[in-house]
PDB file of N, H, CA, C and O in Angstrom:
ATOM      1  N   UNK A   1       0.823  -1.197   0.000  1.00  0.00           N
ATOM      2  CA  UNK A   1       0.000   0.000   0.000  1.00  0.00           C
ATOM      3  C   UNK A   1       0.864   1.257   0.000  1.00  0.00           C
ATOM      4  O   UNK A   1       0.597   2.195  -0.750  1.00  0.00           O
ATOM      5  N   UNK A   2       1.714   1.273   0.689  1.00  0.00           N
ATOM      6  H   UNK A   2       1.931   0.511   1.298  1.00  0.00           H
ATOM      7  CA  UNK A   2       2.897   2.526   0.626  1.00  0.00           C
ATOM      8  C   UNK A   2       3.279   2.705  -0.294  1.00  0.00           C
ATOM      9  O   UNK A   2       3.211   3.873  -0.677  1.00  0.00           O
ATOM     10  N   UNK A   3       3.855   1.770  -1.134  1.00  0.00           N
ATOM     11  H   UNK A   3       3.910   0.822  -0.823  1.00  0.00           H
ATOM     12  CA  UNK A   3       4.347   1.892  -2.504  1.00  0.00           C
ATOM     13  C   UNK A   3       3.636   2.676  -3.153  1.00  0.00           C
ATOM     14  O   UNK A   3       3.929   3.864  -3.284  1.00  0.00           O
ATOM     15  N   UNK A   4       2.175   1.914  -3.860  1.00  0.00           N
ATOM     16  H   UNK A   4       1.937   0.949  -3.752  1.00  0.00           H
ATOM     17  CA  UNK A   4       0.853   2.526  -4.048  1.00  0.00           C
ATOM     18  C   UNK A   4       1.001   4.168  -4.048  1.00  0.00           C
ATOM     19  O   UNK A   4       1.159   4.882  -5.038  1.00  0.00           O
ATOM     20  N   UNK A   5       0.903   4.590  -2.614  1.00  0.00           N
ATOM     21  H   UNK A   5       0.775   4.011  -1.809  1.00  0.00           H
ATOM     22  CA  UNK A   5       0.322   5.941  -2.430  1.00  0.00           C
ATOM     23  C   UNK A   5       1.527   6.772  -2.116  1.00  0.00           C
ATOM     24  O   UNK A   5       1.387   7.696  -1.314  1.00  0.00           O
ATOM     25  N   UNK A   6       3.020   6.483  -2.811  1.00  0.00           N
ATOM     26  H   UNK A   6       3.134   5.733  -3.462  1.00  0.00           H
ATOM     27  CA  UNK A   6       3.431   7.066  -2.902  1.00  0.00           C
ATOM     28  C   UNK A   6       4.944   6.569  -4.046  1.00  0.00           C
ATOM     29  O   UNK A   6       6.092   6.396  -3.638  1.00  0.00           O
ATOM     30  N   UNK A   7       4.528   6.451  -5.315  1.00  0.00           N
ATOM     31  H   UNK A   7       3.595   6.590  -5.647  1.00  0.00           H
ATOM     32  CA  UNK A   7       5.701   5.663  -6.200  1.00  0.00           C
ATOM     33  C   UNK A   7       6.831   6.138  -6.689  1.00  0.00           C
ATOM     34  O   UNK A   7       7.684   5.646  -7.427  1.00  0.00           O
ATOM     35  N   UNK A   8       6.705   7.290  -6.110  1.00  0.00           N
ATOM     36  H   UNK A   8       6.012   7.690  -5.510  1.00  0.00           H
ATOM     37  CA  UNK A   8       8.484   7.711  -6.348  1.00  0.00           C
ATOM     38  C   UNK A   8       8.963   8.481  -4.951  1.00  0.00           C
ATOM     39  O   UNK A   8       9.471   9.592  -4.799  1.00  0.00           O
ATOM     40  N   UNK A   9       8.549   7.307  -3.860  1.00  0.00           N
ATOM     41  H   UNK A   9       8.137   6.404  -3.984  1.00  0.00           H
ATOM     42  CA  UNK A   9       9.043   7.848  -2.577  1.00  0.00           C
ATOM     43  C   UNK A   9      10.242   6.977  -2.314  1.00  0.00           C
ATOM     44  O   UNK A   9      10.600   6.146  -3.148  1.00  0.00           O
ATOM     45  N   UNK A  10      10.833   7.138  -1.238  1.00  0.00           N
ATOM     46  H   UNK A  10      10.542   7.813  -0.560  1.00  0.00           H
ATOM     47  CA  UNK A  10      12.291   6.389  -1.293  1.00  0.00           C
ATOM     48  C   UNK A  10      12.682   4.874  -0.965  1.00  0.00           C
ATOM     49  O   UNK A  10      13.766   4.291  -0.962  1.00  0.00           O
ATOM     50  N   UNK A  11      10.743   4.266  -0.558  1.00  0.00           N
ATOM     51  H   UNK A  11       9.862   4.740  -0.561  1.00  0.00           H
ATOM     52  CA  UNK A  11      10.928   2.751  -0.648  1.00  0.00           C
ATOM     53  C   UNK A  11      10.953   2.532  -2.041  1.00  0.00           C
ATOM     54  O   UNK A  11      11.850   2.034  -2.722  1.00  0.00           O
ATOM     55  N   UNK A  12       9.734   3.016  -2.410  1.00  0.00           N
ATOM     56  H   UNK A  12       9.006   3.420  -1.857  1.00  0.00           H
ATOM     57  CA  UNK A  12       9.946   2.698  -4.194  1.00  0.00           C
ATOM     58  C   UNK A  12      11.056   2.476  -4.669  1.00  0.00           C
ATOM     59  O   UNK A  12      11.302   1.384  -5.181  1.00  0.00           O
ATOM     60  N   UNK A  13      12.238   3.760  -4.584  1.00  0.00           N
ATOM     61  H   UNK A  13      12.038   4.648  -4.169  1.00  0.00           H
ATOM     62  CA  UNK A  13      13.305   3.722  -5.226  1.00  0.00           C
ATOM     63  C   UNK A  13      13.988   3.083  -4.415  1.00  0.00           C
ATOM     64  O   UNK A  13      15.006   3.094  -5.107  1.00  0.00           O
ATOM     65  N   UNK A  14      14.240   2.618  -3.666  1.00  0.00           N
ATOM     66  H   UNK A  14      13.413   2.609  -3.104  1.00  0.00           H
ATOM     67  CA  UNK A  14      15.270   1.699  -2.871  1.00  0.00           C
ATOM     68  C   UNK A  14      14.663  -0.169  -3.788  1.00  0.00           C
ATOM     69  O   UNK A  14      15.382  -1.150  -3.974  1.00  0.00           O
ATOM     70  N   UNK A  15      13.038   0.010  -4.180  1.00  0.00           N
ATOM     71  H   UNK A  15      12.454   0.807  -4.029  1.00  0.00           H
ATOM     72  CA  UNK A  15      12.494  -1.183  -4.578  1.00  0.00           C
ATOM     73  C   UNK A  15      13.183  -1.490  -5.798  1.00  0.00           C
ATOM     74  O   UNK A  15      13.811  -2.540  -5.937  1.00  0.00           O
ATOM     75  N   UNK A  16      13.054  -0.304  -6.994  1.00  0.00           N
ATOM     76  H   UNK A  16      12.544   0.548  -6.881  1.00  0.00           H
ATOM     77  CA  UNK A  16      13.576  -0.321  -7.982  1.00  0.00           C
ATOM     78  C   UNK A  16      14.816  -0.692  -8.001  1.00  0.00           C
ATOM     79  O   UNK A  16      15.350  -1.629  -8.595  1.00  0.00           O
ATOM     80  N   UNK A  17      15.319   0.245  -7.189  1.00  0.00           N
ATOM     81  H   UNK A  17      14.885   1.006  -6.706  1.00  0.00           H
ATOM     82  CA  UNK A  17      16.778  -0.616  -7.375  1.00  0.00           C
ATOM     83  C   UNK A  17      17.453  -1.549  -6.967  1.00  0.00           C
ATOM     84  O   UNK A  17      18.624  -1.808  -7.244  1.00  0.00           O
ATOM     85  N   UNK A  18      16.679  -2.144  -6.231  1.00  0.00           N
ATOM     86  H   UNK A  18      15.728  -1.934  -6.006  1.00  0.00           H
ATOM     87  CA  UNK A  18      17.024  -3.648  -5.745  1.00  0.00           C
ATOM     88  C   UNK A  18      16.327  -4.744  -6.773  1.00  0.00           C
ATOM     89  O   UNK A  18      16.944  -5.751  -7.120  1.00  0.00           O
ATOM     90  N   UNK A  19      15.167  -4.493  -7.164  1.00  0.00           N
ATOM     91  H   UNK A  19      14.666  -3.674  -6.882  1.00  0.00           H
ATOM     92  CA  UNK A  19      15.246  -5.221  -8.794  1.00  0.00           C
ATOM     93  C   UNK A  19      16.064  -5.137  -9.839  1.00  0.00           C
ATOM     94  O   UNK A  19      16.495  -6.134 -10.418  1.00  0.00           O
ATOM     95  N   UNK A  20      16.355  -3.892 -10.175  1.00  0.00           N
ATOM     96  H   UNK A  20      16.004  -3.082  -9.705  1.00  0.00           H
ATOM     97  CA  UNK A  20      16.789  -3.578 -11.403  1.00  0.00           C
ATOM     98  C   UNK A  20      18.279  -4.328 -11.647  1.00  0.00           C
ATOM     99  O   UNK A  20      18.863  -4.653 -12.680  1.00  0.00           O
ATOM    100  N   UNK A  21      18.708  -4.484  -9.871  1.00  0.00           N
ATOM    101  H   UNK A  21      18.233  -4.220  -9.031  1.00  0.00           H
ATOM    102  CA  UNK A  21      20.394  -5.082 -10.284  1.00  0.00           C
ATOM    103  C   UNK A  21      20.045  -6.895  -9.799  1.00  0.00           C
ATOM    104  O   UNK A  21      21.021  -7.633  -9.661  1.00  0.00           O
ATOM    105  N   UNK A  22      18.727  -7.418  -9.595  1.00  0.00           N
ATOM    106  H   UNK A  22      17.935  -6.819  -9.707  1.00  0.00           H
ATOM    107  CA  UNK A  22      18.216  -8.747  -9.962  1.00  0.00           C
ATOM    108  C   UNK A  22      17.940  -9.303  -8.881  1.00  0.00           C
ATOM    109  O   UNK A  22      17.495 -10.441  -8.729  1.00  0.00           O
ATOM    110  N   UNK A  23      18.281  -8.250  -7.810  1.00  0.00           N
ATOM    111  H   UNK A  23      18.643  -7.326  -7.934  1.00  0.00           H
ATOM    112  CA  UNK A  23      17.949  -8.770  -6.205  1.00  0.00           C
ATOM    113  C   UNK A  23      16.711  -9.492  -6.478  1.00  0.00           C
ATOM    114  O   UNK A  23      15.867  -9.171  -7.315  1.00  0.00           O
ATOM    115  N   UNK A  24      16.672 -10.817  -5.445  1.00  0.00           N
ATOM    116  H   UNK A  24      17.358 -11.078  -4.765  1.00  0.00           H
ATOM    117  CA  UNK A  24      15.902 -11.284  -5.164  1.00  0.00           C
ATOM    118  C   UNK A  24      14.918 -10.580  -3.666  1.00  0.00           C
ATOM    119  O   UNK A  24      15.530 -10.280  -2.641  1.00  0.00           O
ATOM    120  N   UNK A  25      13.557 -10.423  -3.758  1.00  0.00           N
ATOM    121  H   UNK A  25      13.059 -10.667  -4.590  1.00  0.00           H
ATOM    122  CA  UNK A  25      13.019  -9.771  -2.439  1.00  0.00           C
ATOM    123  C   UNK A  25      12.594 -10.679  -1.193  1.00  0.00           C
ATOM    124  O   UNK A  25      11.395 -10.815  -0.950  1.00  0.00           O
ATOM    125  N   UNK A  26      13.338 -11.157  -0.584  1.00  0.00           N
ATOM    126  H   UNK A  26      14.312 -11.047  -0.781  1.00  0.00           H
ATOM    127  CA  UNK A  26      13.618 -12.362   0.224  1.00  0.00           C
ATOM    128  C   UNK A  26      12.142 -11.731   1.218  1.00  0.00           C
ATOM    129  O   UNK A  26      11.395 -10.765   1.061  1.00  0.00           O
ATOM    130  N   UNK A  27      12.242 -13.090   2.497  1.00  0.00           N
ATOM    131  H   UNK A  27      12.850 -13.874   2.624  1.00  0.00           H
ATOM    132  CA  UNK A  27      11.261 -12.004   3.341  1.00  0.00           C
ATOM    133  C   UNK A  27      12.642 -10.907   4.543  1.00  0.00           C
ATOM    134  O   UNK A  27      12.255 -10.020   5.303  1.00  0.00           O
ATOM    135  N   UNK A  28      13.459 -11.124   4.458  1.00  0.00           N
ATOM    136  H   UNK A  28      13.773 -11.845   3.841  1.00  0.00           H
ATOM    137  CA  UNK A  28      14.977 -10.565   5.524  1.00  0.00           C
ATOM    138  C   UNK A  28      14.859  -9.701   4.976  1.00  0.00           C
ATOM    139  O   UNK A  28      14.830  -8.692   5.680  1.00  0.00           O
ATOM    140  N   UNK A  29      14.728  -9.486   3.573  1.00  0.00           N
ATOM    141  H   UNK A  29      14.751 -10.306   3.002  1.00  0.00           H
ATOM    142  CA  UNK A  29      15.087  -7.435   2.635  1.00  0.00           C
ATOM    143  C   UNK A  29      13.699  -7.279   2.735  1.00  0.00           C
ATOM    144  O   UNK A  29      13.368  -6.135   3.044  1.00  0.00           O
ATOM    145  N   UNK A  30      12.651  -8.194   2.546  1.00  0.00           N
ATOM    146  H   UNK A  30      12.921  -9.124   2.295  1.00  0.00           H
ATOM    147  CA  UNK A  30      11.239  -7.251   2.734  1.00  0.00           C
ATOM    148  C   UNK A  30      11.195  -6.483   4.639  1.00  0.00           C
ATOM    149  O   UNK A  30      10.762  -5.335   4.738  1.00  0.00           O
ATOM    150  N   UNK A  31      11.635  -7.187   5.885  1.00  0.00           N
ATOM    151  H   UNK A  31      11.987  -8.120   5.804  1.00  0.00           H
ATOM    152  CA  UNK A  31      11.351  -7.057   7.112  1.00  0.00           C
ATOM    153  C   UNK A  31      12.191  -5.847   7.228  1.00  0.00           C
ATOM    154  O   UNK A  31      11.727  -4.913   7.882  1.00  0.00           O
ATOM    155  N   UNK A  32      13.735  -5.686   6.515  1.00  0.00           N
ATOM    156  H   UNK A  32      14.111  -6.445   5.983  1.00  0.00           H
ATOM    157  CA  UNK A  32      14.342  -5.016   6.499  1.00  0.00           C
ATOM    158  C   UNK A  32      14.126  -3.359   6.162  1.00  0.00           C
ATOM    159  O   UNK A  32      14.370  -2.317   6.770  1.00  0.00           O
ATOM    160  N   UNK A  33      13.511  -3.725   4.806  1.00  0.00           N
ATOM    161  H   UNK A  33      13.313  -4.572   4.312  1.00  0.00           H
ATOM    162  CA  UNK A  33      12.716  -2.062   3.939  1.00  0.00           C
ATOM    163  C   UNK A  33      11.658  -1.906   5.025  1.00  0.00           C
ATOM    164  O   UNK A  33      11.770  -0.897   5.722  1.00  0.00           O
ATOM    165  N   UNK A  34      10.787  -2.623   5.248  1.00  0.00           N
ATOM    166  H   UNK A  34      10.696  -3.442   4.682  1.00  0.00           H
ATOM    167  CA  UNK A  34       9.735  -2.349   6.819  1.00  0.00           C
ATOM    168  C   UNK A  34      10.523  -1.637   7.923  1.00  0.00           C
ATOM    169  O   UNK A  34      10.240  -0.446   7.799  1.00  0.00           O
ATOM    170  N   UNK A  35      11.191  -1.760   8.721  1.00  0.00           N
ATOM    171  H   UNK A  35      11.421  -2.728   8.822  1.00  0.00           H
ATOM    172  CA  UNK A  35      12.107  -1.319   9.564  1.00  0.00           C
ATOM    173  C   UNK A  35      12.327  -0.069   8.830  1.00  0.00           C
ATOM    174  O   UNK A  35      11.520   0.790   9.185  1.00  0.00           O
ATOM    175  N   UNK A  36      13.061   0.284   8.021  1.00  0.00           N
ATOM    176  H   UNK A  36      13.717  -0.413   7.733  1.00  0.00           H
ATOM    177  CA  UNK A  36      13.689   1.545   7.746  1.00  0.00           C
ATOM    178  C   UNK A  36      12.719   2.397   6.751  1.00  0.00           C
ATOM    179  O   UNK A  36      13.234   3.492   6.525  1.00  0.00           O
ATOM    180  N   UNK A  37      11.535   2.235   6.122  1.00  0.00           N
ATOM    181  H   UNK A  37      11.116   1.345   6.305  1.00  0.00           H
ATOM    182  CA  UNK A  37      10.579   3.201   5.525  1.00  0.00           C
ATOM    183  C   UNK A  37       9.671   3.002   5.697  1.00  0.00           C
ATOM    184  O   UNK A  37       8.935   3.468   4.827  1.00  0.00           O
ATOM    185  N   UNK A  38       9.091   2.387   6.593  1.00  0.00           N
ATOM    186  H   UNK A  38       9.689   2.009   7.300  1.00  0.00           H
ATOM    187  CA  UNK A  38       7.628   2.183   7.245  1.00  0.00           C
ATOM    188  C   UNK A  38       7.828   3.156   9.203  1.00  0.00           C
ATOM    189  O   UNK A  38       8.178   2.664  10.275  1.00  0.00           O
ATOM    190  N   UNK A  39       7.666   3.721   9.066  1.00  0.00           N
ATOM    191  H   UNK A  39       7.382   4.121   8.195  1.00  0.00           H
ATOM    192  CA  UNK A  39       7.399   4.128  10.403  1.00  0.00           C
ATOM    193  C   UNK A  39       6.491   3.361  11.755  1.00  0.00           C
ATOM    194  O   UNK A  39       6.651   3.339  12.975  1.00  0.00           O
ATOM    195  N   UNK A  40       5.451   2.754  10.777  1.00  0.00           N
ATOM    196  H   UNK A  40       5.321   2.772   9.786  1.00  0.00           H
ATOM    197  CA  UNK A  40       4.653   2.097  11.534  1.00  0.00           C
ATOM    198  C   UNK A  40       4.522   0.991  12.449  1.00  0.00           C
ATOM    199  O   UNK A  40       3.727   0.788  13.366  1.00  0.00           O
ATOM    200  N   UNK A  41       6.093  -0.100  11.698  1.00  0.00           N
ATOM    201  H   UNK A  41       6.739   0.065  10.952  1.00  0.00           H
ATOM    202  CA  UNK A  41       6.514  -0.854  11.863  1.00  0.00           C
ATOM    203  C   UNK A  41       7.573  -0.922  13.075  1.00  0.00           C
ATOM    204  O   UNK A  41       7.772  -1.885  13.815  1.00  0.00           O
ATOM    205  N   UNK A  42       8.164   0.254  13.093  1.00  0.00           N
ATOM    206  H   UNK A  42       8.003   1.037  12.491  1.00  0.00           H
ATOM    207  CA  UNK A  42       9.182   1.033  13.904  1.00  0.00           C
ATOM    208  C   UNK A  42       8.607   1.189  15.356  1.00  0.00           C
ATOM    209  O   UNK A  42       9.005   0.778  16.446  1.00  0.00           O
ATOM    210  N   UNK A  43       7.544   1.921  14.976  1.00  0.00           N
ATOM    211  H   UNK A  43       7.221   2.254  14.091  1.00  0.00           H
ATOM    212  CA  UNK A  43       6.629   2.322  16.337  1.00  0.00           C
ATOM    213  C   UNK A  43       6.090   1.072  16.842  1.00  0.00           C
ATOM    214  O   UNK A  43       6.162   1.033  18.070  1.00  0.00           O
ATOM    215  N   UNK A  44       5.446  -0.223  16.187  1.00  0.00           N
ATOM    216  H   UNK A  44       5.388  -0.191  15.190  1.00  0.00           H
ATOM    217  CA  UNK A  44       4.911  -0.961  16.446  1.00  0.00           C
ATOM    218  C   UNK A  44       6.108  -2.170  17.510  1.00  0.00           C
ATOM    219  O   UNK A  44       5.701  -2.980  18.343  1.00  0.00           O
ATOM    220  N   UNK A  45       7.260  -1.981  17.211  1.00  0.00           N
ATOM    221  H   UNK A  45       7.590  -1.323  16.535  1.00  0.00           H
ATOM    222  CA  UNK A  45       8.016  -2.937  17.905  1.00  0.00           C
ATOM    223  C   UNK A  45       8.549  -1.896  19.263  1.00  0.00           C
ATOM    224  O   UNK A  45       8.885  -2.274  20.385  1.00  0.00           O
ATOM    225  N   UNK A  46       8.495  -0.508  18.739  1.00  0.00           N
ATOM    226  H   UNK A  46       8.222  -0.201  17.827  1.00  0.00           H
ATOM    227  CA  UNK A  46       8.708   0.032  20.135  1.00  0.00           C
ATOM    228  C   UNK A  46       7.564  -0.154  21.543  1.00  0.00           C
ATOM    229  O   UNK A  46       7.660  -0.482  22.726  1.00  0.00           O
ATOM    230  N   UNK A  47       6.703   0.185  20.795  1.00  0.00           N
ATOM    231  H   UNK A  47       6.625   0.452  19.834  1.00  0.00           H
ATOM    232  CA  UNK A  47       5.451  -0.512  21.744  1.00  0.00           C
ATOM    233  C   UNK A  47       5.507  -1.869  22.509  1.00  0.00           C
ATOM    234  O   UNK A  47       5.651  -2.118  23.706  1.00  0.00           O
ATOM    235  N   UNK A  48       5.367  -2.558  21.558  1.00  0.00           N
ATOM    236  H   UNK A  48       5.250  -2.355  20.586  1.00  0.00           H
ATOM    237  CA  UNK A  48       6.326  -4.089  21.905  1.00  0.00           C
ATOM    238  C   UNK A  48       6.928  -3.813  22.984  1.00  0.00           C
ATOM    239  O   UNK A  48       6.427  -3.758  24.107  1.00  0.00           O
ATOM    240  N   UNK A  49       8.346  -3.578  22.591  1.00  0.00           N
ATOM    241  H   UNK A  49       8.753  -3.624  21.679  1.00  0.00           H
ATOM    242  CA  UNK A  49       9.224  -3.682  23.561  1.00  0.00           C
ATOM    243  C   UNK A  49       9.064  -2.852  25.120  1.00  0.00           C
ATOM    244  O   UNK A  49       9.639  -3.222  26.144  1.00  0.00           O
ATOM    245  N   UNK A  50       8.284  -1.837  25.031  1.00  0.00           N
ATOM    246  H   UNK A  50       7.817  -1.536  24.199  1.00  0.00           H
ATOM    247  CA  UNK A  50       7.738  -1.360  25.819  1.00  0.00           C
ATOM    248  C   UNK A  50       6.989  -1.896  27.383  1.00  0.00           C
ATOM    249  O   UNK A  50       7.206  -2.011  28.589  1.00  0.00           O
ATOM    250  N   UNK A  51       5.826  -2.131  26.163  1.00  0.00           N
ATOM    251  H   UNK A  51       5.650  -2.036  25.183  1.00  0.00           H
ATOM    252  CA  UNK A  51       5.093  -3.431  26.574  1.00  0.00           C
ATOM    253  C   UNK A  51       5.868  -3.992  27.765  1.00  0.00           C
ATOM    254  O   UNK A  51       5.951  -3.564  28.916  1.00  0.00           O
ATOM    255  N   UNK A  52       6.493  -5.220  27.101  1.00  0.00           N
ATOM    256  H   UNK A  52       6.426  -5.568  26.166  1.00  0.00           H
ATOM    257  CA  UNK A  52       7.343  -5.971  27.817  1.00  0.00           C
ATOM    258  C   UNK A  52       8.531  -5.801  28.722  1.00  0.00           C
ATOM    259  O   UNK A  52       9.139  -6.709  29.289  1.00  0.00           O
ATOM    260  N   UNK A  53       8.777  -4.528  28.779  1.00  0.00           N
ATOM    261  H   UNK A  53       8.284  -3.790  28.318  1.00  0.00           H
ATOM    262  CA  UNK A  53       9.428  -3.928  29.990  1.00  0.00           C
ATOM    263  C   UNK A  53       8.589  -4.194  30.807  1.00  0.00           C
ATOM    264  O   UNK A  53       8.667  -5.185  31.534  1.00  0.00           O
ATOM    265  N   UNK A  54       7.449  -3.191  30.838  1.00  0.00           N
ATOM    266  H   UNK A  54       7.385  -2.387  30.248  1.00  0.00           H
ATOM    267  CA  UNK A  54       6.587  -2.732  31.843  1.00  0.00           C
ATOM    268  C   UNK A  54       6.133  -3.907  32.305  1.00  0.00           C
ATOM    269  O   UNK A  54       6.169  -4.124  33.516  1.00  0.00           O
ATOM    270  N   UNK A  55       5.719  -4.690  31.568  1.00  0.00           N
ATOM    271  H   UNK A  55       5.689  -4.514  30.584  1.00  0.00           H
ATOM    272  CA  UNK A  55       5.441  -6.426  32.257  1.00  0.00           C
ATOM    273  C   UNK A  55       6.568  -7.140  33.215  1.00  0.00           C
ATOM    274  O   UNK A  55       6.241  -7.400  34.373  1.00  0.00           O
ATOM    275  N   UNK A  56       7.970  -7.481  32.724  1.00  0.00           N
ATOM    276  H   UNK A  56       8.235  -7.269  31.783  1.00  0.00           H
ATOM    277  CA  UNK A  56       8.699  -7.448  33.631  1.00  0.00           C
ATOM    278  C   UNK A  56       8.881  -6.673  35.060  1.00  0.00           C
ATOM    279  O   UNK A  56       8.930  -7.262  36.140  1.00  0.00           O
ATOM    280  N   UNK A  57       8.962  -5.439  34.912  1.00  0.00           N
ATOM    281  H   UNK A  57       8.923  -4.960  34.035  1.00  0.00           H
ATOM    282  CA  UNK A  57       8.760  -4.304  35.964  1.00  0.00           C
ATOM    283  C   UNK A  57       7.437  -4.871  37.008  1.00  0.00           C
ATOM    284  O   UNK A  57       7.482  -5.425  38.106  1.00  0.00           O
ATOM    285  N   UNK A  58       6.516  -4.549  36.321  1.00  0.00           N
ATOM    286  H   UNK A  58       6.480  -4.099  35.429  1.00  0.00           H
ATOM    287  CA  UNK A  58       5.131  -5.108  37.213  1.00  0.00           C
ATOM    288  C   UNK A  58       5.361  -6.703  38.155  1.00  0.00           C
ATOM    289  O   UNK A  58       5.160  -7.009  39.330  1.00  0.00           O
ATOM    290  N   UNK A  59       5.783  -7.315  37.172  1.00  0.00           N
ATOM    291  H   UNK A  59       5.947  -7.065  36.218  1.00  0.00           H
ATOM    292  CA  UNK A  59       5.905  -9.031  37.768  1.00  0.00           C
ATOM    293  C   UNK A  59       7.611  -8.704  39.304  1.00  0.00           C
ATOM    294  O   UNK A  59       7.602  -9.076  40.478  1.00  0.00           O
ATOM    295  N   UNK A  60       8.362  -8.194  38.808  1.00  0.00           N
ATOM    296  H   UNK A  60       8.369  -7.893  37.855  1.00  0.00           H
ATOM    297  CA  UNK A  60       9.009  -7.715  40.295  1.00  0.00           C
ATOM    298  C   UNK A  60       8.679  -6.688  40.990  1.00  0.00           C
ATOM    299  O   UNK A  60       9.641  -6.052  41.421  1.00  0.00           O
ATOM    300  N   UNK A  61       7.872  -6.381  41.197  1.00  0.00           N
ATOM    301  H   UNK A  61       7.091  -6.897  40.847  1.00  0.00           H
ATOM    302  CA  UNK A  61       6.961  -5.047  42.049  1.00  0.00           C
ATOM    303  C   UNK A  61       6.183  -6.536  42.670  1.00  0.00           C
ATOM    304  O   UNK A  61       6.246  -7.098  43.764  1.00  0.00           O
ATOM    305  N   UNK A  62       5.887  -6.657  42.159  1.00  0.00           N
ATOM    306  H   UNK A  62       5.836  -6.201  41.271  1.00  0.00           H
ATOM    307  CA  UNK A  62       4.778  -7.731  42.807  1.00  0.00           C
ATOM    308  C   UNK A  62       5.330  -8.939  43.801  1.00  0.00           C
ATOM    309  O   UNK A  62       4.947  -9.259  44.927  1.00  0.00           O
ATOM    310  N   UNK A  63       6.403  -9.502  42.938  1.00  0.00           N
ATOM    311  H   UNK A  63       6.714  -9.242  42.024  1.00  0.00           H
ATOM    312  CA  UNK A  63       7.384 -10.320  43.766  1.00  0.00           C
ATOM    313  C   UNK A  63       7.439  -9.593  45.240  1.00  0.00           C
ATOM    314  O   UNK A  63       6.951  -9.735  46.361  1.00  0.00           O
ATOM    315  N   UNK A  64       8.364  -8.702  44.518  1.00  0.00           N
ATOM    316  H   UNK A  64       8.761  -8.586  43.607  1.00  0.00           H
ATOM    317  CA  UNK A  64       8.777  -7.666  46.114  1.00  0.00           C
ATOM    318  C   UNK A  64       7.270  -7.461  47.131  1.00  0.00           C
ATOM    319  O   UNK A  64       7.232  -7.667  48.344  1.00  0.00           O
ATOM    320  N   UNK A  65       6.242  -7.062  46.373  1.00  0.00           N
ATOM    321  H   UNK A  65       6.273  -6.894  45.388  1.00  0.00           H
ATOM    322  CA  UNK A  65       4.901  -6.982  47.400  1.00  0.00           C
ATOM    323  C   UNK A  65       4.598  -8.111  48.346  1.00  0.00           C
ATOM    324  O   UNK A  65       4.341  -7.970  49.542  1.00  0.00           O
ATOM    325  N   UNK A  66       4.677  -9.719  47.409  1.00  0.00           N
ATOM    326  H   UNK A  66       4.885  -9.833  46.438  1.00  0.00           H
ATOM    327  CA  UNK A  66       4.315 -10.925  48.206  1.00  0.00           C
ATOM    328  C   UNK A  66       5.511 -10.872  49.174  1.00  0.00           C
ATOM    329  O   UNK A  66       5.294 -11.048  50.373  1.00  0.00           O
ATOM    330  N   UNK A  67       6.782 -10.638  48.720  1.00  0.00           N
ATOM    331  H   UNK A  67       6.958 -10.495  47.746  1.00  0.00           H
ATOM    332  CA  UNK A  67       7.524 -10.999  49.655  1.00  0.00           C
ATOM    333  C   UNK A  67       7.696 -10.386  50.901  1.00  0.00           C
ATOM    334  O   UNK A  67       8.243 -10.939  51.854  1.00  0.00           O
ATOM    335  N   UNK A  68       7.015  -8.704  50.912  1.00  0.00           N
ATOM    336  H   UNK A  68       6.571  -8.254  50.138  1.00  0.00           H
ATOM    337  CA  UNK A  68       7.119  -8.519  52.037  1.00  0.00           C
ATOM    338  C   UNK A  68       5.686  -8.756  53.143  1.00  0.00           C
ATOM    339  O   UNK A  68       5.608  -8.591  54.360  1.00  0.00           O
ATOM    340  N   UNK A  69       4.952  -9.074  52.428  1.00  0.00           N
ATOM    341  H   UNK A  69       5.016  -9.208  51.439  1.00  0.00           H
ATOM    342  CA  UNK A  69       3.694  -9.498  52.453  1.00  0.00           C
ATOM    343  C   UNK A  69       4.124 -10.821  53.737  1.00  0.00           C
ATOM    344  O   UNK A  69       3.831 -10.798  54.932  1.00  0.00           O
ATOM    345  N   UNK A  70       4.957 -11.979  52.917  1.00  0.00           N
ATOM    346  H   UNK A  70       5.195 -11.997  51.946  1.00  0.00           H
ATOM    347  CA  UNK A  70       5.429 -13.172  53.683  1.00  0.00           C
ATOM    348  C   UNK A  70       5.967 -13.164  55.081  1.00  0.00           C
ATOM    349  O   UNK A  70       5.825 -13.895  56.061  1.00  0.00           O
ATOM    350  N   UNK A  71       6.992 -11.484  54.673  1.00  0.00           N
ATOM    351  H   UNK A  71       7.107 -10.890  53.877  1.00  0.00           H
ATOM    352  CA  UNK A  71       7.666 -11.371  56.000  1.00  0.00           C
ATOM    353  C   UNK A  71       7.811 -10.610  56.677  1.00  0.00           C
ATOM    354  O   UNK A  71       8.807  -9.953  56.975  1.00  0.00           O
ATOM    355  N   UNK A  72       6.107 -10.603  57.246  1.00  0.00           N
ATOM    356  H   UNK A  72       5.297 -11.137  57.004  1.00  0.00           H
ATOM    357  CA  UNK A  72       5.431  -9.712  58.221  1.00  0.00           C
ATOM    358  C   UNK A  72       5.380 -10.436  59.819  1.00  0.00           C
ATOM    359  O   UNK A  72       4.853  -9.833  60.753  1.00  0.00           O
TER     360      UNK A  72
END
């Protein structure tokens, strides 16, 4: 769809020219062009990773709560 709605933006031309010299578009160079001209993709793993901080964080907050909880 990016391509689409925008064909001479700099995935395009990064597309073109990874055909033109016979590249094959593996899915590693497709995940890759995602990462670096999709923004969305970018934001979406920051979230992610986010995410999963804050889950870690929460699960030892909690530890620490039962434990002092235990040793009352």
């Amino acid at each position: 769809m990016h391509l689409v709605a925008d064909p001479t933006g700099l995935l395009a031309l990064e597309l073109q020219r990874l055909l033109s010299s016979g590249e094959q578009i593996t899915d590693f160079i497709a995940e890759d062009l995602a990462q670096t001209f999709l923004p969305k993709v970018r934001l979406h793993d920051q979230i992610r990773d986010a995410g999963d901080q804050l889950s870690q964080e929460l699960a030892t907050v909690s530890r620490v709560i039962q434990t002092a909880q235990h040793n009352q």
